[in-house]
DODO-25838 format. One record per residue (C-alpha): residue number from 1; x, y, z. Coordinates in steps of 0.25 Angstrom, whole numbers, padded with zeros to 4 digits, always signed. Layout:
<pts>
<pt k="NUM" east="X" north="Y" up="Z"/>
...
</pts>
This chain:
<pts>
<pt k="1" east="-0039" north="+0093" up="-0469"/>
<pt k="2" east="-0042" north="+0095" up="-0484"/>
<pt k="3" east="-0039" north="+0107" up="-0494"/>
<pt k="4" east="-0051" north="+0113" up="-0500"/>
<pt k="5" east="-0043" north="+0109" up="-0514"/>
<pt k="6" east="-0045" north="+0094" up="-0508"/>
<pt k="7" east="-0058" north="+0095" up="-0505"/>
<pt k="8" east="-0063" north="+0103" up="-0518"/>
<pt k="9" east="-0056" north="+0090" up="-0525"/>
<pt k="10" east="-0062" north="+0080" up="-0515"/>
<pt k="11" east="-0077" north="+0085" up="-0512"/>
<pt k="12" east="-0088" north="+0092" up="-0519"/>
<pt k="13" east="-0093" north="+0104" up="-0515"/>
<pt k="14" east="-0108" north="+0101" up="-0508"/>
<pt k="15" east="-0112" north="+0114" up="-0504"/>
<pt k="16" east="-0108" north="+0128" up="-0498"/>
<pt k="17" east="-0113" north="+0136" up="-0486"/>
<pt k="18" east="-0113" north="+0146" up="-0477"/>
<pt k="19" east="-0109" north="+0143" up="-0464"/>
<pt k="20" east="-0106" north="+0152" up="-0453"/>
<pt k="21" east="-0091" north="+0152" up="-0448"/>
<pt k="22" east="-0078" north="+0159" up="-0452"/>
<pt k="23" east="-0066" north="+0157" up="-0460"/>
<pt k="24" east="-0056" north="+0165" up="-0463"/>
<pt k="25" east="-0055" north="+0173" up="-0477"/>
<pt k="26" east="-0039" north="+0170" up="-0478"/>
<pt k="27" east="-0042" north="+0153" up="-0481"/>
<pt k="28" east="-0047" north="+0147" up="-0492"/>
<pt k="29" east="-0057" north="+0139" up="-0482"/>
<pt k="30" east="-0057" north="+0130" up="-0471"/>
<pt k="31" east="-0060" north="+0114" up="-0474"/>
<pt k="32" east="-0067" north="+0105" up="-0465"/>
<pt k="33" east="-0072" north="+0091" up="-0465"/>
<pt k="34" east="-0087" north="+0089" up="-0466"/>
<pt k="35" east="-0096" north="+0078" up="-0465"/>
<pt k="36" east="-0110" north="+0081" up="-0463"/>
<pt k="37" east="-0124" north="+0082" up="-0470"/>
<pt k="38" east="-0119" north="+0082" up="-0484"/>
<pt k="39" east="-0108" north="+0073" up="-0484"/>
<pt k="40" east="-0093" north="+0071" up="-0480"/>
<pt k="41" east="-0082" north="+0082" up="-0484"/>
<pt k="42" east="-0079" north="+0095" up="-0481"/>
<pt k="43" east="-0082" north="+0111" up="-0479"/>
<pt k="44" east="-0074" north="+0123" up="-0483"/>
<pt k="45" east="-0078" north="+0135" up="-0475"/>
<pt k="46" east="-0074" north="+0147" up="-0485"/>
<pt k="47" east="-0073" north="+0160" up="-0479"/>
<pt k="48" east="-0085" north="+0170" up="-0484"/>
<pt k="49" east="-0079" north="+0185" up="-0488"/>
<pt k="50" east="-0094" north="+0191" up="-0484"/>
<pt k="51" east="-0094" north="+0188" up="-0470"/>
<pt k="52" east="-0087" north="+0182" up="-0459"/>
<pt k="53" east="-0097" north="+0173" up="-0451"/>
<pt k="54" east="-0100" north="+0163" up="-0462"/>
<pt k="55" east="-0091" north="+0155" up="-0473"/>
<pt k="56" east="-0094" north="+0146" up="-0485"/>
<pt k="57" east="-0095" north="+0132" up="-0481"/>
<pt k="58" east="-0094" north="+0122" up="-0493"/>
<pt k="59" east="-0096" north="+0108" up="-0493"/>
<pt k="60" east="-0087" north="+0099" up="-0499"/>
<pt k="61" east="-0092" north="+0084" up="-0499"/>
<pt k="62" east="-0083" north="+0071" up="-0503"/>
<pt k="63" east="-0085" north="+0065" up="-0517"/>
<pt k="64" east="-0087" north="+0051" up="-0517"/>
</pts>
């Protein structure tokens, strides 16, 4: 699995959301692989400090 520094160098940034979940306030965020509506790549759920139930989901597509 990739770093988020790897994908930052790799993928541009599509979009990010709100999307209901949890991850944990002590990591960076979690990585995982996405192919889907807007293209191939990844997302990064981020950990929200305002509440528990959702997390920022960003949407890193592969460059050509």
């Amino acid at each position: 699995m990739k770093t988020i520094d790897e994908i930052k160098k790799t993928c541009t940034l599509h979009h990010a959301a709100a999307h209901r979940g949890y991850v944990s306030r002590k990591v960076a965020g979690v990585v995982n692989e996405y192919s889907g509506k807007f293209g191939t790549g990844y997302t990064i759920d981020r950990p929200r400090w305002d509440t528990t139930n959702y997390v920022d989901r960003e949407y890193w597509i592969l460059t050509k």
